[in-house]
N, C-alpha and C positions, 0 to 999 in steps of 0.2 A: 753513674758515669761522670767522670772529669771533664768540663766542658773546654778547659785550658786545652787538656790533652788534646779531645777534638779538633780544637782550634789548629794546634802546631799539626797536625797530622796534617789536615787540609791545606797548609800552607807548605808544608814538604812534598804534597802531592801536585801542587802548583808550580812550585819550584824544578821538580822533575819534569812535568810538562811543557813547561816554557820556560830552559835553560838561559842565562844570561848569553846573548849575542844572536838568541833566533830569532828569525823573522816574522810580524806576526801581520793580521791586515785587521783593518776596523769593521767591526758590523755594526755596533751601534754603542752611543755614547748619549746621555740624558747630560748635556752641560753646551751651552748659548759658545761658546770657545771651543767647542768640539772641531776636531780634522772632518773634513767629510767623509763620509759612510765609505770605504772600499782605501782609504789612507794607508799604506804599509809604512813599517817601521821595526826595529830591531829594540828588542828587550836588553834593557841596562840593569836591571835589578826585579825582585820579589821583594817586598817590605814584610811588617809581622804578622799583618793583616790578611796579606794577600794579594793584595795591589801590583799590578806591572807596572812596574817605571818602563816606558818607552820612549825613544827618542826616535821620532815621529819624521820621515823623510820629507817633508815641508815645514822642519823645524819645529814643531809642535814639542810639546815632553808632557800635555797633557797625562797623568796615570789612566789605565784601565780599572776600576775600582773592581774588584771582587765583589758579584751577586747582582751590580747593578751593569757594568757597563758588558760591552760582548767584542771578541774577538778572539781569531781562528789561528792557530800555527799552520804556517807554511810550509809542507813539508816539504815539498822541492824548491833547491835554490832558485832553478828558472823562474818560479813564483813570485820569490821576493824581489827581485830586479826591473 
């Protein structure tokens, strides 16, 4: 098995899930500079990795790291507002 392969697979499975400009909220973030727990914000990118670039509705742009950090898409707009 190609572990590259793996990689990019997971990372186009992330990218479908958390399209650029959807809403997503925090559940938990292991970093002293963390939004607090429940933070919403709107996804600006997926990197190679996996990672969410967010830009965080109290200015934050903290990333969501892939494996370690946690948050949820918003599926109703009412949600994100």
């Amino acid at each position: 098995m190609n572990n590259n392969f793996s990689a990019r697979e997971t990372v186009e499975c992330i990218r479908k899930q958390y399209p650029v400009g959807c809403r997503v909220e925090l559940l938990s973030m292991d970093d002293v500079q963390a939004p607090p727990i429940g933070t919403k914000g709107t996804v600006r990118y997926v990197d190679d990795i996996g990672s969410l670039g967010v830009a965080w509705d109290n200015g934050s742009s903290l990333q969501v790291v892939y494996g370690e950090d946690l948050c949820r898409k918003l599926e109703d707009a009412s949600d994100g507002q």
